[in-house]
DOKOLTOR-157751 format. One record per residue (C-alpha): x, z, y; residue in one letter. Coordinates in steps of 0.2 Angstrom, whole numbers, padded with zeros to 4 digits, always signed. Layout:
BEGIN
XZYA...
// end
This chain:
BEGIN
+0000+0000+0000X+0007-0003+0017X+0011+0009+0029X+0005+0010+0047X+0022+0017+0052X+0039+0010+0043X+0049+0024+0041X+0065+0021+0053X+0080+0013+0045X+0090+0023+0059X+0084+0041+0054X+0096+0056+0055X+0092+0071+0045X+0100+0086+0048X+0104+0099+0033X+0106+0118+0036X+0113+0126+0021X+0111+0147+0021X+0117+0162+0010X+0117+0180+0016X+0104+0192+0021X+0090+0182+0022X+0092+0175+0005X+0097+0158+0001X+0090+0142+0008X+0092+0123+0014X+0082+0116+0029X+0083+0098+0033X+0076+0092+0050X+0072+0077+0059X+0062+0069+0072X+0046+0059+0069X+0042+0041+0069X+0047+0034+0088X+0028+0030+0091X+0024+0049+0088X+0037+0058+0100X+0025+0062+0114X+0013+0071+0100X+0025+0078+0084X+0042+0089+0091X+0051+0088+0074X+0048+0089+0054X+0056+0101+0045X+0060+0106+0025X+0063+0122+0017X+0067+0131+0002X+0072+0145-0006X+0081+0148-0020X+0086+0162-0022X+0072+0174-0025X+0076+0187-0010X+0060+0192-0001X+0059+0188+0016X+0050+0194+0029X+0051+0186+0049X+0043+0188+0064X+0037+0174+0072X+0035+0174+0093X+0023+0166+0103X+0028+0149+0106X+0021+0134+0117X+0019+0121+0102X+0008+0120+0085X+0014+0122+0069X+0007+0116+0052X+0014+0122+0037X+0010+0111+0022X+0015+0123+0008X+0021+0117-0011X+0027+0135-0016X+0017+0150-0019X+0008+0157-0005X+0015+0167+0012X+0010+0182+0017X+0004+0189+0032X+0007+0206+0041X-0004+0215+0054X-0014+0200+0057X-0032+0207+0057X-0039+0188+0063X-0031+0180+0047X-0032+0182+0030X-0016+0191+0019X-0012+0174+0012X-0011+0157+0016X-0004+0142+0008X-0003+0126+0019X-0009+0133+0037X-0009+0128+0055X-0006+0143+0068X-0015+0143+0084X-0006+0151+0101X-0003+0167+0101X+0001+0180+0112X+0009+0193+0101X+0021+0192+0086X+0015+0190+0068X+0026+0196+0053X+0027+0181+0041X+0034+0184+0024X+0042+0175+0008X+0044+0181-0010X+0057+0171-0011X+0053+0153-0016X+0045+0145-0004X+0046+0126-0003X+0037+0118+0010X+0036+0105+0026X+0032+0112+0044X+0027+0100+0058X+0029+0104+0075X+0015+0097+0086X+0014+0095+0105X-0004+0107+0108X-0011+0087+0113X-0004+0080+0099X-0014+0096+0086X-0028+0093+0096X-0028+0075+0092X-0024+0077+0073X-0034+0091+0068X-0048+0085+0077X-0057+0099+0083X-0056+0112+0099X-0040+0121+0099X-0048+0136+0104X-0054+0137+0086X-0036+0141+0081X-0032+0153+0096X-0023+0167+0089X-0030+0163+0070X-0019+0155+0058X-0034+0142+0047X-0031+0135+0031X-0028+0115+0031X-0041+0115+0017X-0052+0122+0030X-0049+0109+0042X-0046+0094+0031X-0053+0096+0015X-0049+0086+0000X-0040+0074+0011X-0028+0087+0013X-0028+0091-0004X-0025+0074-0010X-0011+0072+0005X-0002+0088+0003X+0000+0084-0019X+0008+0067-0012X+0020+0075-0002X+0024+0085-0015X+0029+0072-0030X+0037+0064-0016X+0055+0058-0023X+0066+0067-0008X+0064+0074+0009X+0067+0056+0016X+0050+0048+0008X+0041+0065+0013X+0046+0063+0030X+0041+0046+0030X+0025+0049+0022X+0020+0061+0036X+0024+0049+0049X+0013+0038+0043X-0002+0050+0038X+0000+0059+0054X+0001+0041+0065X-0017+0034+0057X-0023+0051+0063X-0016+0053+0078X-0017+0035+0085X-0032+0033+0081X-0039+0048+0090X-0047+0048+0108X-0038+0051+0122X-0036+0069+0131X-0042+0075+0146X-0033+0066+0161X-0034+0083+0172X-0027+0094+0155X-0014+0080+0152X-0007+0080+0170X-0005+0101+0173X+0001+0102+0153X+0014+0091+0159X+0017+0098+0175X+0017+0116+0168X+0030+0113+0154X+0042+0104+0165X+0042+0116+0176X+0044+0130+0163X+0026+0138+0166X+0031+0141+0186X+0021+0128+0192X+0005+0136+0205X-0009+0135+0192X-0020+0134+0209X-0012+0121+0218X-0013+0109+0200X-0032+0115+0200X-0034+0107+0218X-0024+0092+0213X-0034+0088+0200X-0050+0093+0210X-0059+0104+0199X-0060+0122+0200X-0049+0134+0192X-0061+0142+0179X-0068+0123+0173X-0050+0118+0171X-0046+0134+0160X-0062+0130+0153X-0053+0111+0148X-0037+0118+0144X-0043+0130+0131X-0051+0116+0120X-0037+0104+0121X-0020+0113+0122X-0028+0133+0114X-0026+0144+0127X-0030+0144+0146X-0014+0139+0159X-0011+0156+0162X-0009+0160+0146X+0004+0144+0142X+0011+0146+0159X+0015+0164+0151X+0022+0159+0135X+0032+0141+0142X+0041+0154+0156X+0047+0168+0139X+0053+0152+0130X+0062+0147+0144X+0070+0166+0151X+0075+0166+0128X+0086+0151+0130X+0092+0153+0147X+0098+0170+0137X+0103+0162+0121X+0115+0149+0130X+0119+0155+0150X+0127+0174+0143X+0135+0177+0158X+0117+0177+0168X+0113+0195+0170X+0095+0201+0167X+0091+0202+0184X+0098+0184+0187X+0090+0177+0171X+0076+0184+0178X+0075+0175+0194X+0083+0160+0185X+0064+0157+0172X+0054+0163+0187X+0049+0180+0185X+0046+0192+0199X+0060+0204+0194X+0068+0212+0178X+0052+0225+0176X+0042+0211+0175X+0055+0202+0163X+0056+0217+0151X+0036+0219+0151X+0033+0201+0145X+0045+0202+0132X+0040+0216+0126X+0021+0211+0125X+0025+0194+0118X+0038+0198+0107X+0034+0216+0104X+0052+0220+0108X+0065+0224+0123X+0074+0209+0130X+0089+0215+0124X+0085+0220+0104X+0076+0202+0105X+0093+0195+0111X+0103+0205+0095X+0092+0199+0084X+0085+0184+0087X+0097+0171+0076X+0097+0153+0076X+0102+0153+0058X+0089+0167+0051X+0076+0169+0066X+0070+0187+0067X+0072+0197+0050X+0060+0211+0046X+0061+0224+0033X
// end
C-alpha cells in the first residue's frame, strides 16, 4: 500500500545508550516527516532492559505527548484525575508534576506534538485532556488498536518512525484548520517565552480576553495564562541548564519574571520543588528519578 508520506532518505536517528541508576535503556530519536514539523516536535524509542524499576517525575511542559506503549503497562502516582495504569496514553497540560513509573521493561514510541498539532490529530477539544492523561483506545478506538499492533511488528525503529509519519500525516493533513486568533497569540506567546502581554494580543486579535481563553482552552488545553506560565518555567529551566553563570536573580530577569520570589514560587508549584534541587536533579540523561 502506498504511503501518504515517503519516509525521508536523509533521516538522522540519534541513539542514547544508558546504564546506571536508572536501569538500563536505549532511546533513539528523530524528527518527523518535513511536512509535519510545524505539528510533531520529535519521535522517540525506548526500552528497558534491564528489569530496574523506575520511577520519574514528569513537569509541566508546553507540548503534548502520546505514548504508544508495546510493553506492560505504566503506572501512575498521586494522579487522582487518572487512572493507576495506562498503556498507550496522551497527557493533557498540566500544572503540577505527575510521578510516572516503569517495572522495568518498558518498550514504547512517544510523540511529541505541538498543542495545534494534538488538537488536529486527536480530533477533539484539548480541554478534554487538561490535566487527565486518556487512554488512546479511548480516543481512537480499534484504529488505534489496529495501528499501535503495526508499530509493534514493525522490523526496526526506522519503519516505525516512518509508519508514524505517515499515520499521523493522513490525520493531521487532513484536519481543519485552527483558529486564526489562537494560532497567532500561540505563536506569539511561545516566541516570546510566555512574556508576551496576553491583553495587548487579545486587542490585536480584537476579541476579548475571556472569549480568547475561551478559544485557547479548546485548541491548545489550557488558557494563555496558564501556557504563558508554563512556556516562561521552560524557558527560566534552560536558561539554567546552559547559561550557569546567570545568577538566580539574573535568570530571573533573563525568562521574565518579576524577581527571584516570584521565580522560586513557580518552580516550586510547577515542579513541586525549589529551583535549586530541580537544578541538582533534573538530568538530561535520566530526567528526574523518584524513589
Amino acid at each position: 500500500m502506498s504511503r501518504t508520506l515517503a519516509a525521508p532518505e536523509d533521516r538522522v536517528i540519534r541513539r542514547l545508550a544508558y546504564e546506571g541508576e536508572a536501569g538500563q535503556w536505549e532511546m533513539l530519536r528523530c524528527a518527523p516527516h518535513a511536512a509535519l514539523k510545524s505539528h510533531v516536535i520529535d519521535y522517540s524509542g525506548y526500552r528497558e532492559t534491564q528489569g530496574a524499576e523506575i520511577w520519574r517525575r514528569e513537569l509541566p511542559c508546553s507540548f503534548v505527548p502520546l505514548i504508544i506503549n508495546f510493553g506492560p503497562a505504566f503506572h501512575f502516582r498521586d494522579d487522582p484525575q487518572s487512572p493507576d495504569t495506562q498503556t498507550s496514553f496522551t497527557a493533557g497540560v498540566y500544572t503540577r508534576p505527575v510521578i510516572v513509573g516503569s517495572k522495568g521493561a518498558a518498550f514504547c514510541l512517544q510523540v511529541n506534538f505541538t498543542p495545534l498539532g494534538a488538537w488536529r490529530f486527536f480530533r477533539l477539544a484539548q480541554s478534554e485532556l487538561e490535566s487527565r492523561t486518556v487512554s488512546l483506545d479511548d480516543i481512537l478506538g480499534a484504529q488505534g488498536r489496529l495501528f499501535v499492533a503495526e508499530l509493534h511488528d514493525a522490523p526496526d525503529w526506522p519503519e516505525r518512525f516512518a509508519l508514524l509519519d505517515d499515520f499521523l500525516g493522513k490525520r493531521i493533513l487532513a484536519a481543519r484548520e485552527p483558529n486564526a486568533n489562537v494560532r497567532e497569540v500561540w505563536q506569539a506567546l511561545s516566541a516570546s517565552h510566555g512574556a508576551a502581554s496576553i491583553t495587548a494580543l487579545a486587542e490585536t486579535t480584537g476579541v476579548s480576553r475571556r472569549h480568547l481563553a475561551k478559544l485557547f482552552r479548546a485548541e491548545i488545553g489550557a488558557t494563555p495564562k496558564t501556557m504563558a506560565r508554563i512556556l516562561r518555567f521552560e524557558h527560566a529551566r534552560n536558561l539554567a541548564h546552559h547559561v550557569p553563570r546567570l545568577g538566580w536573580a539574573d535568570l530571573a530577569y533573563e525568562a521574565g519574571y518579576a524577581d527571584q520570589a516570584h521565580l522560586a514560587r513557580e518552580f516550586k508549584e510547577l515542579s513541586g520543588m525549589t529551583p535549586q534541587e530541580l537544578l541538582r536533579r533534573d538530568r538530561v540523561e535520566t530526567g528526574i528519578l523518584e524513589q
